[in-house]
C-alpha positions as CSV (number, residue, x, y, z in Angstrom):
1,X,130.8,118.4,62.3
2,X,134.5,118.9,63.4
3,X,137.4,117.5,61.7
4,X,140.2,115.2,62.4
5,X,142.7,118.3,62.5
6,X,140.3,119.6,65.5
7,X,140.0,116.6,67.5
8,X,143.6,116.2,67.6
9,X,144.6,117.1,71.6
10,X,146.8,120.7,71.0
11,X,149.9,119.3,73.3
12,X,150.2,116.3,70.8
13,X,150.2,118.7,67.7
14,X,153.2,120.5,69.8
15,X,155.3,117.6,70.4
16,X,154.3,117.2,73.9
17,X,152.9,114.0,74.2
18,X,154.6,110.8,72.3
19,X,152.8,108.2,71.1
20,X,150.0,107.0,73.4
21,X,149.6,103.6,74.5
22,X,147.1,102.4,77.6
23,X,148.2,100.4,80.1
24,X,151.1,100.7,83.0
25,X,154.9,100.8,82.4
26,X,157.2,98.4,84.4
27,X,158.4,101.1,86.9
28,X,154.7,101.9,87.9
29,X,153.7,98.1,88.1
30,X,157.1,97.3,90.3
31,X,156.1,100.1,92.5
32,X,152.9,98.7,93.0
33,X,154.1,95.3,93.5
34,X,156.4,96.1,96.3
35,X,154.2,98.4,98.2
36,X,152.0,95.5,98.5
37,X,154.5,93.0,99.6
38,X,155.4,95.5,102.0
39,X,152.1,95.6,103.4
40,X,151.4,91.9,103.0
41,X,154.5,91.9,105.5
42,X,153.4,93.8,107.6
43,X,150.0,92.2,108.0
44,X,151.1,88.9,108.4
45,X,153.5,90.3,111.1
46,X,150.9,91.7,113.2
47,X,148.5,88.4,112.6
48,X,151.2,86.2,113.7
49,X,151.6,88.7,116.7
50,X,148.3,88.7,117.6
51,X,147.7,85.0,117.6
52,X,150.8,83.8,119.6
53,X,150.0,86.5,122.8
54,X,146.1,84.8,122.4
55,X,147.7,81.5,122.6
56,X,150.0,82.5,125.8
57,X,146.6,84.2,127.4
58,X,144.8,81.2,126.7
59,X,147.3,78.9,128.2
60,X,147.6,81.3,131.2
61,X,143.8,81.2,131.9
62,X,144.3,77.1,131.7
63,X,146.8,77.2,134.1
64,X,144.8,79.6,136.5
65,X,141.9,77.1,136.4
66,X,144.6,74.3,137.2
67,X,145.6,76.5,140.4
68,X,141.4,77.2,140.9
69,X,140.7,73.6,140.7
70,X,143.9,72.5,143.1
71,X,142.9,74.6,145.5
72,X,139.2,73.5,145.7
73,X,140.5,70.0,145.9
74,X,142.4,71.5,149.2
75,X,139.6,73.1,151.0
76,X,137.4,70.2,150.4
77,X,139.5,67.1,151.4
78,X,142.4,69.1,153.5
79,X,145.2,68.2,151.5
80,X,146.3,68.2,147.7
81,X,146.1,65.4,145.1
82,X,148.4,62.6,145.1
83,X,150.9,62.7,142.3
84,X,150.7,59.5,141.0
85,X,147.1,59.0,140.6
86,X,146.8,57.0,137.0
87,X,143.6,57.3,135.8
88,X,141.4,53.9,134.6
89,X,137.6,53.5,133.0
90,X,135.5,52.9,135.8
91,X,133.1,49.9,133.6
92,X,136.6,47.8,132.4
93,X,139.0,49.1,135.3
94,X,141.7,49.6,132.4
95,X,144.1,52.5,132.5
96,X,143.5,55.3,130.5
């Protein structure tokens, strides 16, 4: 069986090594910190990116079926839609 006097790690018996204690000092753990908020930025840069140009095709596609449906009304009756249509239920007659 070995002693304590051989378990003992050789760079600690030099000097080496000062006392060991687990864990993470407060340089590592700012490190850490910041290189997530850095990615959390950059993340939430690219999600808020992505969303707005789906919103702008979105409404583009709206508009297109606007255009789509305008133009259907043209072929059909030979001119466009009034402007000022106001639109009511057809069972009470009142407007919408």
């Amino acid at each position: 069986m070995k002693t304590d006097a051989q378990h003992i790690n050789p760079r600690r018996q030099a000097g080496l090594f000062h006392a060991f204690r687990p864990g993470f000092t407060l340089i590592e753990l700012l490190v850490v910190i910041s290189i997530m908020a850095l990615v959390m930025g950059l993340v939430v840069g690219l999600v808020t990116t992505a969303s707005r140009t789906m919103k702008l095709k979105r409404v583009e596609g709206d508009l297109q079926n606007y255009v789509t449906a305008i133009e259907n009304y043209h072929a059909e009756f030979g001119f466009y839609p009034p402007d000022n249509v106001v639109a009511t239920n057809s069972v009470t007659g009142a407007r919408c």
